[in-house]
Backbone as JSON Lines, residues from 0, in Angstrom:
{"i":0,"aa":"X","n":[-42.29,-21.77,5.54],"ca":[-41.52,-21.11,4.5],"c":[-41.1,-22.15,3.46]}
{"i":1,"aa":"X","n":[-41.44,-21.83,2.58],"ca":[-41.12,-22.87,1.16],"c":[-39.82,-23.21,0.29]}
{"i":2,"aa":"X","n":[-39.25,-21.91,0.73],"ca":[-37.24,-22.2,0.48],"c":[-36.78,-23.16,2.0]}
{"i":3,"aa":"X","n":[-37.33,-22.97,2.9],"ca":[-36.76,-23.93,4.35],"c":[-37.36,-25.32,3.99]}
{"i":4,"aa":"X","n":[-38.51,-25.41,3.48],"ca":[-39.03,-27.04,3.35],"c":[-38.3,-27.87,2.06]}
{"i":5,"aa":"X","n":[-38.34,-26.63,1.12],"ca":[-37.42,-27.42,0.39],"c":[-35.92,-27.88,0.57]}
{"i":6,"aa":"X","n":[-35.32,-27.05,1.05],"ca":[-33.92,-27.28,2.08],"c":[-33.63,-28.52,2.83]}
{"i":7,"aa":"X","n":[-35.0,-28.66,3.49],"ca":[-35.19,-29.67,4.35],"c":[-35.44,-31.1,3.77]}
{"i":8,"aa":"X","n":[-36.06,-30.99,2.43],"ca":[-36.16,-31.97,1.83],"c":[-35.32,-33.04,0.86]}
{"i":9,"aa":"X","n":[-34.21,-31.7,0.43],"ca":[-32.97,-32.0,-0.31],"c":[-31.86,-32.52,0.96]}
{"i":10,"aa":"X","n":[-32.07,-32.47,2.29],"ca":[-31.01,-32.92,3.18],"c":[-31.38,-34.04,3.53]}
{"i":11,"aa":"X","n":[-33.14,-34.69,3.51],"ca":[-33.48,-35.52,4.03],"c":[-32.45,-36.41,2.98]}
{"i":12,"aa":"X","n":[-32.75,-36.43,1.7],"ca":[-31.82,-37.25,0.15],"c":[-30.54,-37.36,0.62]}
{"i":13,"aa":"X","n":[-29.84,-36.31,1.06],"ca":[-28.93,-36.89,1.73],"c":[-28.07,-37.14,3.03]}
{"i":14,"aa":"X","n":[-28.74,-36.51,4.25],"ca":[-28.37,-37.11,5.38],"c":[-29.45,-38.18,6.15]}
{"i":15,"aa":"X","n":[-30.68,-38.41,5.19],"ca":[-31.47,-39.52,5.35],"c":[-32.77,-38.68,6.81]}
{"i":16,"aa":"X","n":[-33.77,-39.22,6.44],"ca":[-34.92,-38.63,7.05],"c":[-35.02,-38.7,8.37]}
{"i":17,"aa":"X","n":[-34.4,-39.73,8.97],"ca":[-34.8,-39.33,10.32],"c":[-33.27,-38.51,11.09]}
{"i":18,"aa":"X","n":[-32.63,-38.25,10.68],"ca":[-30.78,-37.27,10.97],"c":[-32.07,-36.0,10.93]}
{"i":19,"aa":"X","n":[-32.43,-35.78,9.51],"ca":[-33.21,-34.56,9.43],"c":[-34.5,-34.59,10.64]}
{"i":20,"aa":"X","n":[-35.51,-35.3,10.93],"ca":[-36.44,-35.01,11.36],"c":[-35.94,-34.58,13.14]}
{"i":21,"aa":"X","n":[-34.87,-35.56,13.65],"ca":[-33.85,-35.34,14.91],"c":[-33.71,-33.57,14.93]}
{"i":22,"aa":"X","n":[-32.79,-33.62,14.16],"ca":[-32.1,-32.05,14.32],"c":[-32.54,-31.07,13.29]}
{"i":23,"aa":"X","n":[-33.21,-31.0,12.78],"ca":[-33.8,-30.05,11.76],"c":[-35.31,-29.73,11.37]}
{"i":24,"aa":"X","n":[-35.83,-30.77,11.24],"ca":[-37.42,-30.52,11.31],"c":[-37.86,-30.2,13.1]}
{"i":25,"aa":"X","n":[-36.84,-30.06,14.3],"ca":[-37.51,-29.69,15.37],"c":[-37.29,-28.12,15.71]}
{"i":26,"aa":"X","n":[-36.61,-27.57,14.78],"ca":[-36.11,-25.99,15.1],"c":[-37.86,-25.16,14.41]}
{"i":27,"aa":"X","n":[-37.81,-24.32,15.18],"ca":[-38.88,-23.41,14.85],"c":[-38.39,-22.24,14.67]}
{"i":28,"aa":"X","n":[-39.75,-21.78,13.29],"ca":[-39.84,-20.7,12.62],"c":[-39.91,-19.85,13.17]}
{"i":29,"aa":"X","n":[-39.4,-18.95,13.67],"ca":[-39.87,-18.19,14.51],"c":[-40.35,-16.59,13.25]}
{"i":30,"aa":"X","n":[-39.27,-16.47,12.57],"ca":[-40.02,-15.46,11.33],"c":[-39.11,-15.49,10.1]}
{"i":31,"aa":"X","n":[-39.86,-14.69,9.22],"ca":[-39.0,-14.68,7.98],"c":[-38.99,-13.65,6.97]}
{"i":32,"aa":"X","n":[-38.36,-13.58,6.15],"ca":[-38.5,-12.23,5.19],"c":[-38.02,-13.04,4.15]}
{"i":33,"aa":"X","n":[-37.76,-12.09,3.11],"ca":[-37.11,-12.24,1.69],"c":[-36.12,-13.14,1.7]}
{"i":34,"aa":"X","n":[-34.87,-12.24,2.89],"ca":[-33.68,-12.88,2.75],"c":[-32.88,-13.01,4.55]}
{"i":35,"aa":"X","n":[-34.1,-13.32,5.21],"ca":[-33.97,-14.01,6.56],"c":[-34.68,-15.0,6.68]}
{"i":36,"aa":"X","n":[-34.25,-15.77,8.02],"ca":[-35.23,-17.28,8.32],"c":[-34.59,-16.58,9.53]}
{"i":37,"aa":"X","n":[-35.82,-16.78,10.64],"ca":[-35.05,-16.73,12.38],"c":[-35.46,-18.06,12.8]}
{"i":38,"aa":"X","n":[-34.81,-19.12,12.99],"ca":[-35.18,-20.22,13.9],"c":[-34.44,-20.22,15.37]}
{"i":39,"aa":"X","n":[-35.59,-20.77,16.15],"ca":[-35.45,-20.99,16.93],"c":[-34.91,-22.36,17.1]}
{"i":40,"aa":"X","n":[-34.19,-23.16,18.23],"ca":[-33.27,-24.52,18.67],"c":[-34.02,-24.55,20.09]}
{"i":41,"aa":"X","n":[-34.19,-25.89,20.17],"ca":[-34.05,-26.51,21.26],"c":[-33.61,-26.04,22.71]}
{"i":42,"aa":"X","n":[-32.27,-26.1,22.09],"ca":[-31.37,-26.41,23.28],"c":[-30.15,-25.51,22.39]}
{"i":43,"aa":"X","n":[-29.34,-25.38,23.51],"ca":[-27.74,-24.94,22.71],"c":[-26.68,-25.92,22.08]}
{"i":44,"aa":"X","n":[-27.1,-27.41,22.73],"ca":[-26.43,-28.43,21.94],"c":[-26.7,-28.82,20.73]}
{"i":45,"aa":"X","n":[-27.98,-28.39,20.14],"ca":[-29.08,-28.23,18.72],"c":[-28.3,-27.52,18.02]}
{"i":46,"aa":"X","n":[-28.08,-26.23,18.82],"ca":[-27.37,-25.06,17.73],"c":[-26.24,-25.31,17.65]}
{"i":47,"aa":"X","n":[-25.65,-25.82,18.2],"ca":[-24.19,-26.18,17.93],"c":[-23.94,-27.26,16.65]}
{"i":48,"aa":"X","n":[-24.48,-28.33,17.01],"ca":[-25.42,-29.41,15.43],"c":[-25.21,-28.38,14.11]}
{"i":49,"aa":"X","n":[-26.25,-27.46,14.52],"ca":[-26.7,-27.03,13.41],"c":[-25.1,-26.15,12.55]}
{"i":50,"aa":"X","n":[-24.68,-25.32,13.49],"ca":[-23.66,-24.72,13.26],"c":[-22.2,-25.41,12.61]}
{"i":51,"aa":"X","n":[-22.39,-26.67,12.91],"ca":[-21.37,-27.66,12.4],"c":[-21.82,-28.51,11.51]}
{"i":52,"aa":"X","n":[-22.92,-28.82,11.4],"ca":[-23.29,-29.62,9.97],"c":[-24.01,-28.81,9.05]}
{"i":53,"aa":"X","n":[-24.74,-27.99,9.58],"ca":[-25.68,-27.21,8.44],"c":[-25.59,-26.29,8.03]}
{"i":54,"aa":"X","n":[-24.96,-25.63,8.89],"ca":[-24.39,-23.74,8.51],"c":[-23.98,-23.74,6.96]}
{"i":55,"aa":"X","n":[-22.74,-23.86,6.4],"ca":[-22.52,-23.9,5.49],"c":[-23.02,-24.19,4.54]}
{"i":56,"aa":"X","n":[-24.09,-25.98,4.24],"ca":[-24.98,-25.83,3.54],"c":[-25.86,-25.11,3.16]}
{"i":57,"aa":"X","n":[-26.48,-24.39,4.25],"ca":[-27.6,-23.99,4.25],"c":[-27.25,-22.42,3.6]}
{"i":58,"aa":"X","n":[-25.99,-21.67,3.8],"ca":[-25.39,-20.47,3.13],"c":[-25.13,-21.06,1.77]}
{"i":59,"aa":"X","n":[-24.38,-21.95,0.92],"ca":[-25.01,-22.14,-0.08],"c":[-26.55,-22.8,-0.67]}
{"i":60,"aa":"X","n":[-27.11,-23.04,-0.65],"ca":[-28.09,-24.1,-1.04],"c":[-29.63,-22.82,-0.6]}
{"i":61,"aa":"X","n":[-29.53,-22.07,0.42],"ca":[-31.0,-21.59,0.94],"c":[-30.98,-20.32,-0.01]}
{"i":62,"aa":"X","n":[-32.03,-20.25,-1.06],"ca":[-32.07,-18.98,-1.69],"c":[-33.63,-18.85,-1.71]}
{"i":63,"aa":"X","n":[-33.68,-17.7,-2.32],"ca":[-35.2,-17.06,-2.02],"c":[-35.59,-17.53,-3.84]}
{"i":64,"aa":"X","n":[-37.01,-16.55,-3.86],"ca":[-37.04,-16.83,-5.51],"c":[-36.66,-16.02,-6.57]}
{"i":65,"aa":"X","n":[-36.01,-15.27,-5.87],"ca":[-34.75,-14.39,-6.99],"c":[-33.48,-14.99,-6.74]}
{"i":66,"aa":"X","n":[-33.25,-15.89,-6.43],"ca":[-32.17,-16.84,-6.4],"c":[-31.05,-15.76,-5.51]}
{"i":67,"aa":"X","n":[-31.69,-15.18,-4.32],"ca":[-30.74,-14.74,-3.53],"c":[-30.67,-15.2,-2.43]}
{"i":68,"aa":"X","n":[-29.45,-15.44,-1.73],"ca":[-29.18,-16.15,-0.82],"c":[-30.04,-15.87,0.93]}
{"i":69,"aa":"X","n":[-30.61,-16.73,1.52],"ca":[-31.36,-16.46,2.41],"c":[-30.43,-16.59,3.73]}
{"i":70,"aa":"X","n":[-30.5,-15.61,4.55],"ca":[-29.33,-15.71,5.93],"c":[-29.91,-16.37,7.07]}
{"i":71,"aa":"X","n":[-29.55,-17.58,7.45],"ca":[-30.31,-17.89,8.16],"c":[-30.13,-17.24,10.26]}
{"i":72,"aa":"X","n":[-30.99,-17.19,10.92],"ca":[-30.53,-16.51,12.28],"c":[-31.1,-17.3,12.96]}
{"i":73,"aa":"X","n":[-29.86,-18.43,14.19],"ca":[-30.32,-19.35,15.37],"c":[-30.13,-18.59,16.33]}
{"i":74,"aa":"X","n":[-31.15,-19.18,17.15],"ca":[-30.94,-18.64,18.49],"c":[-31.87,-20.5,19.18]}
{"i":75,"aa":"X","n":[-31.22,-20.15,20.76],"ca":[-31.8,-21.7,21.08],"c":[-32.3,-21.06,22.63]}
{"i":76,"aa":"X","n":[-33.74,-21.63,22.88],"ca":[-34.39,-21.53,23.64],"c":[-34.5,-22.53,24.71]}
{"i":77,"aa":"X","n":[-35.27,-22.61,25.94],"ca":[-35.49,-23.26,26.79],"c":[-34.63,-22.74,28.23]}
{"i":78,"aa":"X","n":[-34.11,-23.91,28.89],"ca":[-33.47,-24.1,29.95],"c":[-32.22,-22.55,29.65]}
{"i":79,"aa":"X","n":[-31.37,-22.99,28.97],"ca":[-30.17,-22.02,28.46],"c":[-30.62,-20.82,28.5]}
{"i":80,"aa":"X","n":[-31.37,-20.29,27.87],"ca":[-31.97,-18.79,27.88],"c":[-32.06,-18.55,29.35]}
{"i":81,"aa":"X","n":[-33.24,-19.51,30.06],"ca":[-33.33,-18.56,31.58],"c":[-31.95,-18.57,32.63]}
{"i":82,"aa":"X","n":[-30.86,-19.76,32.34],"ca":[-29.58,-19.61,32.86],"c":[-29.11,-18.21,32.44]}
{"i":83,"aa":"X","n":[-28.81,-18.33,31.05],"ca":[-28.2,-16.8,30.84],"c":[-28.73,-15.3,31.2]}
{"i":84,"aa":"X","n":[-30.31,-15.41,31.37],"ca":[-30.88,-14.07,31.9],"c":[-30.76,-13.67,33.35]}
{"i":85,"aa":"X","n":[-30.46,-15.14,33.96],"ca":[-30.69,-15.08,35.65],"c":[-28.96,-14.73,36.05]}
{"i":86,"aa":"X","n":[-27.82,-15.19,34.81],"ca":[-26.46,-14.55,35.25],"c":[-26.1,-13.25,34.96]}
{"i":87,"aa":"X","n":[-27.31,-12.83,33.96],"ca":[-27.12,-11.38,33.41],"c":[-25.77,-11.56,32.22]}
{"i":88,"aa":"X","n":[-25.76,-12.43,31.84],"ca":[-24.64,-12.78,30.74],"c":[-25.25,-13.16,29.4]}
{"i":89,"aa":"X","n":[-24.11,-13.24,28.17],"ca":[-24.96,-12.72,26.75],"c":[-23.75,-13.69,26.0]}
{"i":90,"aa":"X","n":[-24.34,-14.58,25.51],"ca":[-23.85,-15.61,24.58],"c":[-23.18,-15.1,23.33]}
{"i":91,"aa":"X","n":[-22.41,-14.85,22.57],"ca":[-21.91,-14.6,21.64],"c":[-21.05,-15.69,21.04]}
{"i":92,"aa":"X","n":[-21.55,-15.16,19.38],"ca":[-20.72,-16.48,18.33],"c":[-20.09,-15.69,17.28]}
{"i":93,"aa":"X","n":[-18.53,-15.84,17.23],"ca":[-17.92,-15.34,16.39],"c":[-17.85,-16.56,15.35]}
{"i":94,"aa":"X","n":[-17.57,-16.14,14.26],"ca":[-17.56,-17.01,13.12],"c":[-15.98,-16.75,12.3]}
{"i":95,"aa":"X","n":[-14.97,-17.51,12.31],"ca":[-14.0,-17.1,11.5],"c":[-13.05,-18.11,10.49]}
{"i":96,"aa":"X","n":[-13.54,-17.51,9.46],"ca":[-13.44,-18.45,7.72],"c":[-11.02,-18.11,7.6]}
{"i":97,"aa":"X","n":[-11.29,-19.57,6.96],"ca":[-9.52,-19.49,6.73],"c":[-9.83,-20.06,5.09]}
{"i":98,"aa":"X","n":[-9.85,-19.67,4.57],"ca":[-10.05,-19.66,2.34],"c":[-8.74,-20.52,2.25]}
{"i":99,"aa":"X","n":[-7.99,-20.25,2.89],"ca":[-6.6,-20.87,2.46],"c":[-6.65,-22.14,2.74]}
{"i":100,"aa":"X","n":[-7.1,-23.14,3.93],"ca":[-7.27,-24.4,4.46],"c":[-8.65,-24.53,4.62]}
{"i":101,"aa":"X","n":[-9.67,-23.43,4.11],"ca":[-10.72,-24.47,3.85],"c":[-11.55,-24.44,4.75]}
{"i":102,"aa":"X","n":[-11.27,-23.58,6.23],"ca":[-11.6,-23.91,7.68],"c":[-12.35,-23.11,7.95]}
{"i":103,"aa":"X","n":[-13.45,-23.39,8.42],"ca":[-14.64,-22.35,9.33],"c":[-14.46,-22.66,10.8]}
{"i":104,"aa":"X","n":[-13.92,-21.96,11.3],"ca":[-14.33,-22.16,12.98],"c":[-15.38,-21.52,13.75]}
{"i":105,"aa":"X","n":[-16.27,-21.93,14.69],"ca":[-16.94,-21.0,15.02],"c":[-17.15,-21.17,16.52]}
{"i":106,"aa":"X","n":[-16.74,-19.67,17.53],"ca":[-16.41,-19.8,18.91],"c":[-17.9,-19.25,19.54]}
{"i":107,"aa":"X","n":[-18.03,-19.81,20.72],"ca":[-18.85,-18.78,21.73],"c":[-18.31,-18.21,22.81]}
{"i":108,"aa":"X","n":[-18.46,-17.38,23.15],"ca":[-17.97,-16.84,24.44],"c":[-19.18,-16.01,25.21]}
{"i":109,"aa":"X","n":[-18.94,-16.02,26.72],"ca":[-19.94,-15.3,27.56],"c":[-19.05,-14.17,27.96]}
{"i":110,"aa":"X","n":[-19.9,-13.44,27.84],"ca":[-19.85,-12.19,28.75],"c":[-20.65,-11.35,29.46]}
{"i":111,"aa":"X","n":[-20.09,-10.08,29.77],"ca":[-21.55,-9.28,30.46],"c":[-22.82,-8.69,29.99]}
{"i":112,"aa":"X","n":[-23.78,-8.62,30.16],"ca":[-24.73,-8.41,29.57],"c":[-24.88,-6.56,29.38]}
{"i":113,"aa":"X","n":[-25.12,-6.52,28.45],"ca":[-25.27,-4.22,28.4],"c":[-26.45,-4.1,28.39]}
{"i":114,"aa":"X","n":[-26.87,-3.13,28.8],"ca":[-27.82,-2.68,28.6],"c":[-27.97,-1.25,28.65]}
């Protein structure tokens, strides 16, 4: 995807090429649209990275070519996934913005899985 490489290329300028090639050039594409990117992580310690250094950039800075903003969607694979399928439990990430101080926090919590 050509809005993600360029993304990738403006972070290398400034968090320097190999920060980027570590934690960012190893997430996979998994698909994309207009105004989605789904990558896939590593690991859950990847997405956590990502969620604390890149999130925010990447909500301003990732736009499509109508200059609309592209949403990006992690999810992290491997080891973690088959833990969570074999407890029957379901990872969740709340995200909650404070405008007043500036603050993004962002929690996970487990719970039960629905089906």
């Amino acid at each position: 995807m050509q809005a993600w490489d360029q993304f990738l290329n403006e972070l290398e300028r400034e968090l320097g090429q190999k920060t980027v090639q570590k934690w960012l050039r190893t997430l996979k594409v998994v698909h994309f649209d207009a105004c989605n990117l789904y990558l896939e992580a590593p690991d859950a310690f990847q997405m956590l990275w990502f969620e604390e250094h890149i999130r925010k950039k990447a909500s301003r800075s990732l736009k499509n070519n109508n200059f609309r903003p592209i949403k990006v969607h992690l999810t992290a694979s491997g080891s973690d996934s088959r833990i969570k399928e074999k407890r029957g439990r379901k990872v969740t990430k709340e995200i909650k913005s404070d405008e007043r101080r500036g603050v993004e926090t962002v929690e996970f919590s487990m719970g039960e899985e629905h089906h």
